[in-house]
C-alpha positions as CSV (number, residue, x, y, z in Angstrom):
1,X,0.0,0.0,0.0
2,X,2.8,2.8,0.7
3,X,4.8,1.5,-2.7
4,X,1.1,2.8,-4.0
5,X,0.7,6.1,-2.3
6,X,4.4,7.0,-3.1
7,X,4.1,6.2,-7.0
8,X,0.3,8.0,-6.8
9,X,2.2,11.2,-4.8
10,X,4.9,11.3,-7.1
11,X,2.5,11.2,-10.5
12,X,0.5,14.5,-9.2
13,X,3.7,16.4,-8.1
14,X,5.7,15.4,-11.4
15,X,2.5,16.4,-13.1
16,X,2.8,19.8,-12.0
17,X,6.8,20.2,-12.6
18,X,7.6,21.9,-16.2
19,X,8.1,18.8,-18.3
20,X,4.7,16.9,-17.9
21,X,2.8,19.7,-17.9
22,X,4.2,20.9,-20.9
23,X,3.5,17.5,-22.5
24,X,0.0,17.3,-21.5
25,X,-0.5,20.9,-22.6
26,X,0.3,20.2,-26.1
27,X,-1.7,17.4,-26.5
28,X,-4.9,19.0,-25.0
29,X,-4.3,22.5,-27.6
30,X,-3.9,20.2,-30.4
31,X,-7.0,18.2,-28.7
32,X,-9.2,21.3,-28.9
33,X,-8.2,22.1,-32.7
34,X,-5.6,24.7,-32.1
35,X,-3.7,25.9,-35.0
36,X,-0.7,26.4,-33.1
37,X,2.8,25.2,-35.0
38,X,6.4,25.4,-34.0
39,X,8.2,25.1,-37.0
40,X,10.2,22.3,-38.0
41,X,13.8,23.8,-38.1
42,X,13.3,25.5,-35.1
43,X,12.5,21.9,-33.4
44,X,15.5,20.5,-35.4
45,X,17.5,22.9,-33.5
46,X,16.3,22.5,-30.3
47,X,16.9,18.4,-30.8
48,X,20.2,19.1,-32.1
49,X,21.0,21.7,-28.7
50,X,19.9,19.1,-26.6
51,X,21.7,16.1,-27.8
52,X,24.7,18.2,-28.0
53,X,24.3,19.3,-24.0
54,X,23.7,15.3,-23.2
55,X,26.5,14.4,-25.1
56,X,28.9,16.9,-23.8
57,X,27.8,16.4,-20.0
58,X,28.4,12.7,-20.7
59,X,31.6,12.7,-22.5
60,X,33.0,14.9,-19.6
61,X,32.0,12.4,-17.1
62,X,33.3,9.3,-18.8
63,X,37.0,10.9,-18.8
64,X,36.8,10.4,-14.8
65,X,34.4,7.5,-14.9
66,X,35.8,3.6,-13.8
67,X,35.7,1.6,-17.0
68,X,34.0,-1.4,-15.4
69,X,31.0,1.4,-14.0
70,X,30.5,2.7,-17.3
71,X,30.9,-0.8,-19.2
72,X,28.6,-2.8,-17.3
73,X,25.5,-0.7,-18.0
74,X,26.5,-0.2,-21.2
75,X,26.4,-3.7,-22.2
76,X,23.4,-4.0,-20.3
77,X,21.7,-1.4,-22.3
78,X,22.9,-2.8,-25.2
79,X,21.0,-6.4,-23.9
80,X,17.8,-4.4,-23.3
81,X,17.7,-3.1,-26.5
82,X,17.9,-6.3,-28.2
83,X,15.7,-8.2,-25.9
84,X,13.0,-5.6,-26.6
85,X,13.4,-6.3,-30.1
86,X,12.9,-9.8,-29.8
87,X,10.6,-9.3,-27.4
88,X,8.4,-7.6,-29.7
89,X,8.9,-10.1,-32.4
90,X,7.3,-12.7,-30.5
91,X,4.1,-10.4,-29.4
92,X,3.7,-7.5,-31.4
93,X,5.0,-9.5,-34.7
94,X,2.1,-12.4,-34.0
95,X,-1.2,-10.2,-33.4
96,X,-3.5,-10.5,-35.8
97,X,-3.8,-7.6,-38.8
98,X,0.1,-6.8,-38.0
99,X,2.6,-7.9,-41.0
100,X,5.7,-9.5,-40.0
101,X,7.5,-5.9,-41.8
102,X,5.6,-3.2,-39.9
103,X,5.9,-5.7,-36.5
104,X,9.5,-5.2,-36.4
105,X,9.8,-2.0,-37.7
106,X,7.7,-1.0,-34.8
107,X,9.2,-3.3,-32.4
108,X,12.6,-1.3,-33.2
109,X,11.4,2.2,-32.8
110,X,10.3,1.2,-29.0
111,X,13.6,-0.8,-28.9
112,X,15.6,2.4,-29.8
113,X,15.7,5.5,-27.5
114,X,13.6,9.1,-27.5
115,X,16.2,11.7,-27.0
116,X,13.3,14.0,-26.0
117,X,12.4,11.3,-22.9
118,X,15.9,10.9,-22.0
119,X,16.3,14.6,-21.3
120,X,13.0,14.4,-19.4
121,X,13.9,11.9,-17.1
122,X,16.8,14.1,-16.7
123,X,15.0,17.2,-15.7
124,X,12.2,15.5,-13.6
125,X,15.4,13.9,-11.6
126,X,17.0,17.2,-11.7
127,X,14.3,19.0,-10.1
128,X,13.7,16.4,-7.4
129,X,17.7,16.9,-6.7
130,X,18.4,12.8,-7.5
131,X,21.6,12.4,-8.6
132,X,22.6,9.9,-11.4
133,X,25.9,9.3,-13.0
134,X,26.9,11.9,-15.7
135,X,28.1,9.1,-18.1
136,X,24.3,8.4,-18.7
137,X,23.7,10.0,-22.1
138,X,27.1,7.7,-23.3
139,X,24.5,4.7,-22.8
140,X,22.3,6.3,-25.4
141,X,23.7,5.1,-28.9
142,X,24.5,1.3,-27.3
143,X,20.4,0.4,-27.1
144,X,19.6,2.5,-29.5
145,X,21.9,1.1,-32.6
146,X,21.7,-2.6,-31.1
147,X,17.7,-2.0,-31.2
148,X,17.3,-0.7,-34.8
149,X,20.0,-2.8,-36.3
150,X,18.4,-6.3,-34.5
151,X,15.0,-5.1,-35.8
152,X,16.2,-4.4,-39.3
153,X,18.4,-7.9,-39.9
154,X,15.0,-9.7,-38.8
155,X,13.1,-8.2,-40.4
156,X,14.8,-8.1,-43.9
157,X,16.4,-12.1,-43.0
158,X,12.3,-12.9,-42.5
159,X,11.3,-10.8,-45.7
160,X,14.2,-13.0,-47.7
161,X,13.0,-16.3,-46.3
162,X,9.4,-15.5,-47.8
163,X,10.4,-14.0,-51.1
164,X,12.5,-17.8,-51.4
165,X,9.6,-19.8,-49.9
166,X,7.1,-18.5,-52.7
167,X,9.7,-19.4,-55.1
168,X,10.3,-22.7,-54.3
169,X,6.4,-22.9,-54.6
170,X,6.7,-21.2,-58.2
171,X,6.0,-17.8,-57.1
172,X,8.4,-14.4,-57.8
173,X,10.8,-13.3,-56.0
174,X,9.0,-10.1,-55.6
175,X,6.5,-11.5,-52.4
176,X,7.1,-9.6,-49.4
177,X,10.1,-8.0,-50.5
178,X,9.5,-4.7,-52.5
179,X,12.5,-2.9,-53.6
180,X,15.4,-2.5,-51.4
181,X,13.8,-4.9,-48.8
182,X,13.0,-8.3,-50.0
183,X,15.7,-10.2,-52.1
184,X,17.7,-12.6,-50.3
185,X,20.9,-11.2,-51.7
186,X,19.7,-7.7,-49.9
187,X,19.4,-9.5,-47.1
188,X,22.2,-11.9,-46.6
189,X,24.5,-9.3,-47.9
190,X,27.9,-9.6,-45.9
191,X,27.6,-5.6,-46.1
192,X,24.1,-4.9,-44.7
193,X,24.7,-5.4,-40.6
194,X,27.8,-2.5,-41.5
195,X,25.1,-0.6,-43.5
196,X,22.4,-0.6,-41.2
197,X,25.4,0.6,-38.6
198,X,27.0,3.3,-41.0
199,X,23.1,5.2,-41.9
200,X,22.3,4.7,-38.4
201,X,25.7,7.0,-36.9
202,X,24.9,9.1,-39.4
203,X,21.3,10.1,-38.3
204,X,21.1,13.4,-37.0
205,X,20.4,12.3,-33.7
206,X,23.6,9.8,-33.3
207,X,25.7,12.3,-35.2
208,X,24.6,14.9,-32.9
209,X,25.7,13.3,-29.4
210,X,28.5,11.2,-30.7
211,X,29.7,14.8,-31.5
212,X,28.9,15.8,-27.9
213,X,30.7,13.0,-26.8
214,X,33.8,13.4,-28.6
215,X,33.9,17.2,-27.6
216,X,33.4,16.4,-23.7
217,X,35.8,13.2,-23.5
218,X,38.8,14.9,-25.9
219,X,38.1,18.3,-25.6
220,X,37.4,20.8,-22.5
221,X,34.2,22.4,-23.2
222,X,33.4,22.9,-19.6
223,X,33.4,26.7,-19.9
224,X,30.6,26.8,-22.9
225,X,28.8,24.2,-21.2
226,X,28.5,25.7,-17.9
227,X,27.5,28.8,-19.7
228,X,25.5,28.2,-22.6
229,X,23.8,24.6,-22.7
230,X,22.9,24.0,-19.0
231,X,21.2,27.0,-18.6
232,X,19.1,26.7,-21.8
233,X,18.5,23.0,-20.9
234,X,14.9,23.5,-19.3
235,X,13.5,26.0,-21.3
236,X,14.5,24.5,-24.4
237,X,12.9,21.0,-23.0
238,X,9.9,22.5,-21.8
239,X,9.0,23.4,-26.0
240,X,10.1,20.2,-27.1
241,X,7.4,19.2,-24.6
242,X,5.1,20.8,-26.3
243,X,5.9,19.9,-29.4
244,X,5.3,16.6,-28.2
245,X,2.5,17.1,-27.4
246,X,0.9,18.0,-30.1
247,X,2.8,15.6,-32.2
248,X,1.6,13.0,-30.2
249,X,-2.3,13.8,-30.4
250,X,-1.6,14.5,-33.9
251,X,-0.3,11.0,-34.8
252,X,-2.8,8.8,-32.9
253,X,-5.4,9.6,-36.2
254,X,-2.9,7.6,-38.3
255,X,-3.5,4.3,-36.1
256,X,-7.3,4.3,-37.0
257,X,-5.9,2.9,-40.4
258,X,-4.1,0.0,-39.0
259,X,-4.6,-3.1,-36.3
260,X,-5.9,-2.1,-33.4
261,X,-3.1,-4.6,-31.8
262,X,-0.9,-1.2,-31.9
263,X,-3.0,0.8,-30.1
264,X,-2.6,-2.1,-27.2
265,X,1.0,-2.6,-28.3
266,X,1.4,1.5,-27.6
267,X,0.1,1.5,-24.5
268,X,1.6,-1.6,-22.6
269,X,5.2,-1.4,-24.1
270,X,6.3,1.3,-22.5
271,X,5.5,0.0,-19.1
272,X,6.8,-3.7,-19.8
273,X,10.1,-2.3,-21.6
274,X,10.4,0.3,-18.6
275,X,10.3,-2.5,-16.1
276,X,12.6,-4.5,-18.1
277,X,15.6,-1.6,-17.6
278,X,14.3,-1.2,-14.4
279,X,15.5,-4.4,-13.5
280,X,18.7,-4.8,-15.7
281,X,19.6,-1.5,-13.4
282,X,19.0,-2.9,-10.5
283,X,21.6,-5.7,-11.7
284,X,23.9,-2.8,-12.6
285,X,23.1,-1.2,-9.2
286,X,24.5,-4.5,-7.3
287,X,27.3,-5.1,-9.5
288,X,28.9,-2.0,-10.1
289,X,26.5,0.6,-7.3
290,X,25.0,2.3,-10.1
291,X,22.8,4.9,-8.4
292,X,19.0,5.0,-7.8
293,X,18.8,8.2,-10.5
294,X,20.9,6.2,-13.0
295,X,18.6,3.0,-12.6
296,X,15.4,5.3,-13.4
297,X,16.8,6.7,-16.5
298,X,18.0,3.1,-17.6
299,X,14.6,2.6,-17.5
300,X,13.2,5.7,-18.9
301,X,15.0,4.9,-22.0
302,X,14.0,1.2,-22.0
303,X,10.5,2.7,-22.1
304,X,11.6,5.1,-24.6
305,X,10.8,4.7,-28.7
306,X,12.7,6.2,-30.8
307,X,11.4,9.6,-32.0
308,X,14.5,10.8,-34.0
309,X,17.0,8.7,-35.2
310,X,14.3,5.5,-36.1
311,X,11.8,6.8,-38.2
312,X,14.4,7.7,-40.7
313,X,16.4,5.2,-40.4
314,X,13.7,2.4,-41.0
315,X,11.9,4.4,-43.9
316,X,15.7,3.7,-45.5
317,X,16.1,-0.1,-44.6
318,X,12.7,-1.3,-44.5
319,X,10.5,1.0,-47.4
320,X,8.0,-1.9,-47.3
321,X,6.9,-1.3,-44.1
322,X,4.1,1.2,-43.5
323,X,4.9,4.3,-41.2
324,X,1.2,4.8,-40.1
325,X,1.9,2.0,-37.9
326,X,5.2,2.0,-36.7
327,X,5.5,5.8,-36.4
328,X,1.9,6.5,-35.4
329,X,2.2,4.2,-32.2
330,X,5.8,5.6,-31.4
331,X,4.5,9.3,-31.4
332,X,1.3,9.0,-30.6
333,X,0.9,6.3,-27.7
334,X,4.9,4.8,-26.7
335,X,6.2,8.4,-26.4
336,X,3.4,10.5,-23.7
337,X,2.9,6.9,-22.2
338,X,7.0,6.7,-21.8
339,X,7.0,10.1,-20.1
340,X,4.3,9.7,-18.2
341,X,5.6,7.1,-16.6
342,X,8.6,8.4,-15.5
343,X,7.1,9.0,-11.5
344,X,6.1,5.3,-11.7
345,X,10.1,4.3,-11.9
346,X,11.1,7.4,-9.7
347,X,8.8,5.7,-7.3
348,X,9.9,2.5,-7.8
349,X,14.0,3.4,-7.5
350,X,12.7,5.4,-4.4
351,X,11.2,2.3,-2.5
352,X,14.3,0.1,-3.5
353,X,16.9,1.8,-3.4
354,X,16.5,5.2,-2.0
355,X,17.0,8.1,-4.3
């Protein structure tokens, strides 16, 4: 009963903090037919300052972080965002009115990581005054790559054994495949694994924090970072927020086209795929003493789906597949759902751990 009244305490004071309320703002202007619009480049730039601050803030803290402390949870991260994938392969990819393409393209995106959740969880944990380790944003680009290349080497492997299957039976070699997605030489390729890895560093939202990495580990930005990103952190967050938002409602029109196994899928990943990194941190935790704000953002971005770097990068590998679905129940359900959640695992690290 008190794990109860803590996580139902935390949801209403989080609720009222800048980030959720921002969130839930969006979504109930674009609810009521607002014609509000924030336009595109200036929410590229915003994206791009806030991978940059994440990356920097990491890369300084992995020059005076233990190897073992920072490699553990990476691995781990890298475990979750594989087993999410498969995870999904086996639900998701099995429902009824879900094609075996758009299953694991989807199942990707909510393997993969939201930037914009990840700096939530860092500003709700801020606010509270939880510490977690600075090295977090390095564990970014481990679930995120090993998510969307698992998902896209299944998906294409499972798209190659079709196209052969119906021409064994004396079909074509076109079934299932399309162009670019379903010959088996596309995908059995010795090159595609180092394709899928070369398109997916080169996404804006990779590029962008490996950059802040490299700066904070080889550089010494301290004095522009101090100065420049950390104060603009918050306000800059709070209008992604509500970009969100409004994103968010915006997108949930697209499911009506598509299984109604997403909209369930949508609204129950999050959780399950938070809980999953909930517990791979607690592992972490016991290992290495990973700290109680470090296991809640493990598990924000386990609940996380890929807002940035995913979308583009499986319109590229996997044209077949239809972005109504995989898109439409990132942004519309796995993303508000994610952050929403984030005073459930607060809660949760809280009663034990201690935070």
């Amino acid at each position: 009963m008190d794990i109860i009244l803590s996580i139902g305490t935390t949801i209403v004071e989080q609720m009222q903090k800048p980030t959720l309320a921002f969130l839930i703002g969006g979504m109930m202007i674009a609810a009521l037919g607002s014609k509000l619009e924030v336009p595109e480049p200036v929410y590229k730039f915003i994206v791009i300052l806030l991978l940059l601050k994440v990356g920097i803030g990491a890369g300084i803290s992995v020059r005076e972080a233990n190897f073992v402390e920072l490699a553990v949870p990476a691995l781990l991260a890298a475990a979750v965002g594989i087993a999410i994938v498969l995870l999904g392969r086996v639900t998701l990819g099995r429902l009824k009115g879900v094609s075996q393409m758009d299953g694991m393209a989807t199942a990707g995106l909510f393997g993969a990581v939201s930037a914009s959740t990840l700096a939530a969880g860092m500003a709700m944990l801020d606010d509270a005054n939880v510490a977690y380790e600075g090295f977090i944003g390095a564990l970014y680009p481990f679930m995120d790559v090993a998510a969307l290349v698992t998902a896209i080497v299944l998906a294409r492997l499972a798209a190659a054994r079709k196209a052969a299957s119906a021409s064994a039976q004396g079909g074509t070699m076109v079934m299932g495949g399309g162009s670019g997605g379903g010959g088996m030489g596309d995908a059995v390729e010795p090159g595609l694994v180092r394709g899928i890895l070369t398109d997916t560093v080169r996404s804006p939202a990779i590029s962008a924090l490996l950059l802040g990495l490299a700066l904070g580990l080889f550089a010494r930005p301290e004095s522009v970072y101090d100065s420049f990103y950390e104060p603009l952190f918050r306000g800059l967050l709070s209008i992604l927020m509500l970009i969100m938002g409004m994103e968010a409602w915006s997108r949930l029109s697209e499911l009506r086209g598509v299984a109604h196994a997403y909209l369930l899928y949508g609204l129950a990943a999050p959780v399950v795929h938070g809980a999953l990194g909930f517990g791979v941190g607690l592992i972490a935790h016991h290992l290495t003493g990973f700290s109680g704000g470090g296991v809640v953002l493990l598990a924000v971005m386990a609940a996380s789906s890929s807002d940035i770097s995913g979308p583009p990068t499986m319109r590229a590998a996997l044209p077949d597949a239809n972005p109504s679905a995989y898109v439409g129940t990132s942004t519309g359900l796995g993303t508000p759902v994610a952050i929403l959640s984030i005073p459930v695992f607060m809660a949760l690290a809280d009663h034990f751990i201690g935070l």
